[in-house]
Kinemage of the C-alpha trace (Angstrom):
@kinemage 1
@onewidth
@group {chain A} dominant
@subgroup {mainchain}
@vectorlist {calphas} color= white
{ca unk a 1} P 8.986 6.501 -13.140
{ca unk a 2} L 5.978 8.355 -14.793
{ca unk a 3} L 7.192 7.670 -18.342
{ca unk a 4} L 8.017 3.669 -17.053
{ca unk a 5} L 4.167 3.907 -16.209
{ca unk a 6} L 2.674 5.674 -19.205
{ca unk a 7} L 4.444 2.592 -21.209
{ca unk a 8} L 3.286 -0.678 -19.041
{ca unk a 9} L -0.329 1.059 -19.369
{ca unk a 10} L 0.220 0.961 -23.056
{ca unk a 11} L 1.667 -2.214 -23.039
{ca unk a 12} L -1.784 -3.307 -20.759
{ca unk a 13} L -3.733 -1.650 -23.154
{ca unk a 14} L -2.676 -4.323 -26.061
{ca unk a 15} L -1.948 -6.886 -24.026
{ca unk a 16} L -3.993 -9.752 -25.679
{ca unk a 17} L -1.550 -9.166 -28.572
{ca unk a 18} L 1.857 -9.908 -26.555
{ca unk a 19} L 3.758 -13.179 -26.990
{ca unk a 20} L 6.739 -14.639 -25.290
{ca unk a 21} L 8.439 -13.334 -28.186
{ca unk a 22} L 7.841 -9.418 -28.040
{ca unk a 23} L 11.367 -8.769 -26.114
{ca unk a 24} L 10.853 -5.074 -26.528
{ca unk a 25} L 7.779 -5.251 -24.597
{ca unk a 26} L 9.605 -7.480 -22.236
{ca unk a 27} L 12.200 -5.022 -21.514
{ca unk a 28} L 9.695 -2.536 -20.297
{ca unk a 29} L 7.829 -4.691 -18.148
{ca unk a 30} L 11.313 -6.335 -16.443
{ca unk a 31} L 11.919 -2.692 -15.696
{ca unk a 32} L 9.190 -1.981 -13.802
{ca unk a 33} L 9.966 -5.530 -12.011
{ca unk a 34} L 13.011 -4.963 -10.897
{ca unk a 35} L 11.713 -1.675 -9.516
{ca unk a 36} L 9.709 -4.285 -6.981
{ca unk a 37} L 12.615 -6.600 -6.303
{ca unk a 38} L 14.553 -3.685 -5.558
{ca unk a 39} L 11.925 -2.009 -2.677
{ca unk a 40} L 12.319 1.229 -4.922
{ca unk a 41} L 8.240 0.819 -5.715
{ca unk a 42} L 5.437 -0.917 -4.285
{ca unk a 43} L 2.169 -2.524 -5.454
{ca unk a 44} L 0.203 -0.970 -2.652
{ca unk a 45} L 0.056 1.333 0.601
{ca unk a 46} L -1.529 2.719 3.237
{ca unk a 47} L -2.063 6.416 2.677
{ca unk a 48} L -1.231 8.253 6.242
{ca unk a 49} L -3.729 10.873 5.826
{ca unk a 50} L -7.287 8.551 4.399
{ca unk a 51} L -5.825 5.381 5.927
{ca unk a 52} L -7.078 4.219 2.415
{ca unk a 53} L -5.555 1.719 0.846
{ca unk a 54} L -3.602 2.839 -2.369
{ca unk a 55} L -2.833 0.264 -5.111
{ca unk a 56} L -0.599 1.137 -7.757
{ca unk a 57} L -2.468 -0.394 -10.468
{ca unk a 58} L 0.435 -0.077 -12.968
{ca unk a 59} L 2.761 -2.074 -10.982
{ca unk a 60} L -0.281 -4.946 -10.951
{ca unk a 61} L -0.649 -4.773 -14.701
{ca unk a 62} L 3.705 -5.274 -14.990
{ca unk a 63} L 3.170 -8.595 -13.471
{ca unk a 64} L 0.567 -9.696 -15.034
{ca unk a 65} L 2.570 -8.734 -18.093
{ca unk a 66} L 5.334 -10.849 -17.106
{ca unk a 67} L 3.805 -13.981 -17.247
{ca unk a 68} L 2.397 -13.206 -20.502
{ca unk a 69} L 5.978 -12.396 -21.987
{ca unk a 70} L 8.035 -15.445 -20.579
{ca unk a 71} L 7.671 -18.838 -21.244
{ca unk a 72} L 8.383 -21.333 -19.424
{ca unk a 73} L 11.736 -22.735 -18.503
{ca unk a 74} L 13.664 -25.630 -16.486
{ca unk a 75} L 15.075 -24.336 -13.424
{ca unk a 76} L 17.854 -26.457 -11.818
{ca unk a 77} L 19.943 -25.672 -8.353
{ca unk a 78} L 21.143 -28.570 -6.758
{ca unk a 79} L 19.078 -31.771 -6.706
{ca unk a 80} L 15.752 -29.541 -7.013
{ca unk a 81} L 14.364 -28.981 -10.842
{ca unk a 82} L 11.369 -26.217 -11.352
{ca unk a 83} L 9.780 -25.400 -14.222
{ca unk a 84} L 8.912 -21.583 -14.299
{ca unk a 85} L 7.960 -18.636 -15.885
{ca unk a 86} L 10.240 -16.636 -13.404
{ca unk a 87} L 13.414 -16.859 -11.613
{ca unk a 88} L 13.937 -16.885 -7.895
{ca unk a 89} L 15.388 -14.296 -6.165
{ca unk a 90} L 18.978 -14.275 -4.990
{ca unk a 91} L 21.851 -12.306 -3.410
{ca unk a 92} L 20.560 -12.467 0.154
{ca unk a 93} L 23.742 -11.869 1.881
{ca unk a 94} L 24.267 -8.477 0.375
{ca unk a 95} L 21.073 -7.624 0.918
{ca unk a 96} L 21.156 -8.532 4.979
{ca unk a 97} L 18.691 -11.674 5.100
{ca unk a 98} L 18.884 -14.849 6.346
{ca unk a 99} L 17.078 -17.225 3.988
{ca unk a 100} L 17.613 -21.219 5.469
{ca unk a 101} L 17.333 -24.646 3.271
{ca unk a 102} L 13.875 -25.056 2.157
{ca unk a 103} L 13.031 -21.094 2.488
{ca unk a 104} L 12.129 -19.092 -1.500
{ca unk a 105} L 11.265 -16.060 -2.940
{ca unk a 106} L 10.083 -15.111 -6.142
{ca unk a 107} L 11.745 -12.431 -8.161
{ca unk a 108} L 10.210 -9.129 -7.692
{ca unk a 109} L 9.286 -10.084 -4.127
{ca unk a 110} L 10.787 -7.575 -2.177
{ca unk a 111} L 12.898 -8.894 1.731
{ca unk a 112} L 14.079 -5.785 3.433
{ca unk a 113} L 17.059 -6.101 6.075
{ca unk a 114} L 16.989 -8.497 8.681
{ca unk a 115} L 14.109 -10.630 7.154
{ca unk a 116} L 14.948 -14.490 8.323
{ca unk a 117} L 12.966 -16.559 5.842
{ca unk a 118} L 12.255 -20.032 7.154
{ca unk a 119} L 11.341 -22.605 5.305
{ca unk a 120} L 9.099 -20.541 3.505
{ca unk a 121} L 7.268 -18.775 0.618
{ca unk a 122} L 7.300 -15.214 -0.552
{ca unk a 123} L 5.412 -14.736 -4.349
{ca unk a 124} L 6.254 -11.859 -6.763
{ca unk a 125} L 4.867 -8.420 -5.712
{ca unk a 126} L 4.808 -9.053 -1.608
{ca unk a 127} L 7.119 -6.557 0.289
{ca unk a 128} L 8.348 -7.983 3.625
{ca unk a 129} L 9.776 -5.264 5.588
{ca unk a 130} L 12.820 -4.717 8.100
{ca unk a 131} L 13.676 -7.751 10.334
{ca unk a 132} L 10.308 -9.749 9.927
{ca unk a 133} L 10.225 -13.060 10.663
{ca unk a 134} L 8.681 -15.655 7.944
{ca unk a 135} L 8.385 -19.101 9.957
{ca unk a 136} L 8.353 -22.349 8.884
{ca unk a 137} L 5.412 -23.186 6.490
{ca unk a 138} L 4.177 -20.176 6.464
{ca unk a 139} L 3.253 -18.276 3.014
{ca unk a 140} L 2.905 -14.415 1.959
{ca unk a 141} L 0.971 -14.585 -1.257
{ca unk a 142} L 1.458 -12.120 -4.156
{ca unk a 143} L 1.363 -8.278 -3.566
{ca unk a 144} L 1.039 -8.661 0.310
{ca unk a 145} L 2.307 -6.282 2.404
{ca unk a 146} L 3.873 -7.266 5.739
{ca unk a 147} L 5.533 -4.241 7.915
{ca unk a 148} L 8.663 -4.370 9.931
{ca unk a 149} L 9.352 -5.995 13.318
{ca unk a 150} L 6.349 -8.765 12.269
{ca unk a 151} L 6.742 -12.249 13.219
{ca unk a 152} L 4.621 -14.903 10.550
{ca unk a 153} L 4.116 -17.885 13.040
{ca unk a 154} L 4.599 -21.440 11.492
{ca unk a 155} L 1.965 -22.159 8.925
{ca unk a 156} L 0.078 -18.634 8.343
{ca unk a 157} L -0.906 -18.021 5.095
{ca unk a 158} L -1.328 -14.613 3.645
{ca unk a 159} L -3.660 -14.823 0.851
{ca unk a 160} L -2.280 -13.209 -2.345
{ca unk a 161} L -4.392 -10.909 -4.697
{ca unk a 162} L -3.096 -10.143 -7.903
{ca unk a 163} L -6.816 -9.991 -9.936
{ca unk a 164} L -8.457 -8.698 -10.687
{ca unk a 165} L -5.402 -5.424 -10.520
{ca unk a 166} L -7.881 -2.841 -8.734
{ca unk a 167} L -8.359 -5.027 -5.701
{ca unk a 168} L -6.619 -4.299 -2.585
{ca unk a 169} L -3.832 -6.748 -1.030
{ca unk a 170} L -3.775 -8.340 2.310
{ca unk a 171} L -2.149 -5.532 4.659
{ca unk a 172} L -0.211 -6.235 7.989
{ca unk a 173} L 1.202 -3.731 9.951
{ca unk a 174} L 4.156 -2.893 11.642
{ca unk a 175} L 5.363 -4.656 14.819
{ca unk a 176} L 1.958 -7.366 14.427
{ca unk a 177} L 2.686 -10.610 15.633
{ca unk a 178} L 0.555 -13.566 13.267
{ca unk a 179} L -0.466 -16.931 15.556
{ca unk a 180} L 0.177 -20.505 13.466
{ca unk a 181} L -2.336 -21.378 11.339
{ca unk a 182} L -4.141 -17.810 10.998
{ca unk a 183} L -5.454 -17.078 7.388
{ca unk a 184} L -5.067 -13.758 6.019
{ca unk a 185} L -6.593 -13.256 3.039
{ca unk a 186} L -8.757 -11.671 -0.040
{ca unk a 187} L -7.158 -7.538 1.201
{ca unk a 188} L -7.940 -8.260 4.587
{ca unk a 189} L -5.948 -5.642 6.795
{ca unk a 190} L -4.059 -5.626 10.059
{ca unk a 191} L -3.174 -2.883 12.319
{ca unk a 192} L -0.236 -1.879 13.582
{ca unk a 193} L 1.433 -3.392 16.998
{ca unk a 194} L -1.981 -6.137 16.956
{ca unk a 195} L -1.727 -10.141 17.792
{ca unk a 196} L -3.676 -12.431 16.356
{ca unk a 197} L -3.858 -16.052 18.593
{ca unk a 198} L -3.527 -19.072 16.501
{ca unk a 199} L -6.072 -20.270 13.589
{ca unk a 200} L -7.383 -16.548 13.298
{ca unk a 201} L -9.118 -16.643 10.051
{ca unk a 202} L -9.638 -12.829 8.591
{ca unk a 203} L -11.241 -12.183 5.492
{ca unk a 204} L -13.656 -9.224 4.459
{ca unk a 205} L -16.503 -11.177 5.040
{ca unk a 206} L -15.414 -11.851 8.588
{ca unk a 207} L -16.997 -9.650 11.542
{ca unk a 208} L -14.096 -8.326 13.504
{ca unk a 209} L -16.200 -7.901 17.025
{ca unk a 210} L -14.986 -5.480 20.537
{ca unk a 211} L -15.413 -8.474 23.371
{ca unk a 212} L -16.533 -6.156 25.645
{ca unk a 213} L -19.072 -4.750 24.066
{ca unk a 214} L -20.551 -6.958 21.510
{ca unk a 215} L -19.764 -3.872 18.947
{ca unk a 216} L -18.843 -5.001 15.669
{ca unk a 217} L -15.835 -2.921 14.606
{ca unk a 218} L -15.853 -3.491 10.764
{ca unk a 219} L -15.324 -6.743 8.741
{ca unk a 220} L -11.991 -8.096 7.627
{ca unk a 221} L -10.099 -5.257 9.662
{ca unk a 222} L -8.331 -5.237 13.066
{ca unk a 223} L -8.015 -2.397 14.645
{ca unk a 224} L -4.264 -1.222 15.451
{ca unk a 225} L -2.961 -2.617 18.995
{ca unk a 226} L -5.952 -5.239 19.575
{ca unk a 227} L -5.052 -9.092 20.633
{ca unk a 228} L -7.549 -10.992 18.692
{ca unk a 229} L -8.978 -14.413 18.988
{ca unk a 230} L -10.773 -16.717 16.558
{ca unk a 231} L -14.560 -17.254 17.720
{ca unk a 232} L -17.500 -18.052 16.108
{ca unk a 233} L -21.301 -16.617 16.651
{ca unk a 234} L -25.032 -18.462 16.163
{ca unk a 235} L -26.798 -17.847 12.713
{ca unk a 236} L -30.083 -19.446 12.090
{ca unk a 237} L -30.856 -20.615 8.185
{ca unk a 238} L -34.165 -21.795 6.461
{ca unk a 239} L -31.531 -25.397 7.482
{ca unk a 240} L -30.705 -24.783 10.696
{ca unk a 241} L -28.999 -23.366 13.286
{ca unk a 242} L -24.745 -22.620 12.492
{ca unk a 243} L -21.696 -21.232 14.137
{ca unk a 244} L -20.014 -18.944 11.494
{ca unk a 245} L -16.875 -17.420 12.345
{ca unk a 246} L -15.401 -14.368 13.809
{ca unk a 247} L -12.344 -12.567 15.328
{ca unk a 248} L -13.310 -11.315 18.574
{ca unk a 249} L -10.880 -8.127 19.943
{ca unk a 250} L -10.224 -9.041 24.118
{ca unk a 251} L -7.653 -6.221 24.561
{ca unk a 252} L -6.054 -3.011 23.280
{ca unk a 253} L -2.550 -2.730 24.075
{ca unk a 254} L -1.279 0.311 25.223
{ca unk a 255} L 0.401 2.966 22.182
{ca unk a 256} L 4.015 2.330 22.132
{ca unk a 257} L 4.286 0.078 24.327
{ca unk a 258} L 6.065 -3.201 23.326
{ca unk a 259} L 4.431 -6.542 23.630
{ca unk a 260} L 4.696 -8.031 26.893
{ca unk a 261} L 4.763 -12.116 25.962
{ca unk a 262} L 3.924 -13.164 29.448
{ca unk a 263} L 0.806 -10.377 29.844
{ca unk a 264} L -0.242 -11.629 26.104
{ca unk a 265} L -0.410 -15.460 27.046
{ca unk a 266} L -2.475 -14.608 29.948
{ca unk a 267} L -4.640 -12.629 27.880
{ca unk a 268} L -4.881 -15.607 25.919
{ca unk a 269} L -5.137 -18.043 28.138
{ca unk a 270} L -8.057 -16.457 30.134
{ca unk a 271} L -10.242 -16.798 26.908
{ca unk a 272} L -9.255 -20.177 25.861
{ca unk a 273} L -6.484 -19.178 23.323
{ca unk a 274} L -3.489 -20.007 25.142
């Protein structure tokens, strides 16, 4: 994989010389592509020891690549025509999703087993992991990472962030559950085992703030394990007075513990989310 990385860096290097045409240079990047589609590599992780994010900047500058290198084409399957610089993906049987009428995902999108895809969107570079749940309407935007055991309610969008390469993607963690209509977006992370109510909006310019204790715990982050609400808190301008929003953490659930859906909706419902 080094020497696959050493070339798309080349290839990055002299990339405002690359035309559809160059199927050498094509070759290399499809490689590293397929790498993606395949799970065997990943635009970006968590590091267990910093809990830093680590983007794989080489994998960014492959997709970029690609549409640089194809042209575009017409796309036909069934009564629906695209026209596209890149294929969708295929072979979900064999590779243990469930994908219904209206669902898609971009090739070099990665849908580990048990993803159900409703009708849905996945873009190139997003990892999906073990038996996640993308509802209907709902969107994971390039090089997002969603863990296992999540469930995208109907509508969510997770923002995609492709450029510029060094930036961080959205993050969501294992076992999170997403609330309709909650916006996810520009690298904004979420922990591990956390539920967002619906029409969260998270963003790094958004103050993620302990209800308890007025603390504010860091923008654009939840904290693992926290049920979050969307809120919004007085600013005074040269204009006037405004509400600007913020996610406001009313509970920590308990480590290992799975979610209790009646506790959670009484959580909820005591602060107006429910």
């Amino acid at each position: 994989m080094a020497d696959l990385q050493a070339r798309i860096e080349e290839l990055w290097e002299r990339a405002g010389e690359l035309t559809p045409g160059d199927v050498d240079a094509l070759g290399v990047v499809t490689e590293a592509i397929e790498l993606l589609d395949r799970g065997e590599a990943r635009v970006a992780e968590v590091d267990p020891a910093s809990d830093e994010v680590v983007v794989h900047l080489w994998l960014k500058y492959a997709i970029l690549l690609l549409f640089r290198l194809r042209a575009l084409e017409t796309i036909e399957l069934g009564p629906f025509e695209f026209a596209d610089k890149l294929p969708l993906k295929s072979g979900y049987a064999s590779a243990g999703v469930r994908a219904v009428p209206g669902a898609s995902a971009r090739w070099g999108s990665f849908l580990d087993r048990g993803v159900i895809l409703m009708p849905s969107y996945v873009n190139i570079g997003a990892r999906v992991g073990a038996e996640t749940m993308v509802d209907t309407w709902a969107t994971v935007g390039s090089c997002a990472q969603i863990g296992a055991r999540v469930h995208l309610a109907g509508g969510v969008g997770i923002g995609g962030v492709l450029e510029p390469p060094q930036s961080a993607p959205v993050i969501v963690g294992d076992d999170c559950s997403i609330g309709s209509r909650c916006m996810i977006t520009q690298g904004a992370r979420v922990g591990e085992g956390s539920v967002l109510a619906e029409g969260v909006i998270l963003n790094p310019g958004i103050p993620v703030i302990d209800a308890g204790t007025g603390e504010e715990l860091g923008r654009g982050e939840v904290p693992p394990r926290s049920v979050v609400v969307g809120a919004s808190r007085r600013r005074q301008y040269p204009g006037g007075e405004f509400f600007l929003p913020c996610a406001l953490v009313i509970k920590r659930l308990e480590e290992g513990r799975r979610h209790d859906k009646a506790v959670l909706e009484a959580a909820l419902r005591d602060h107006g989310a429910g």
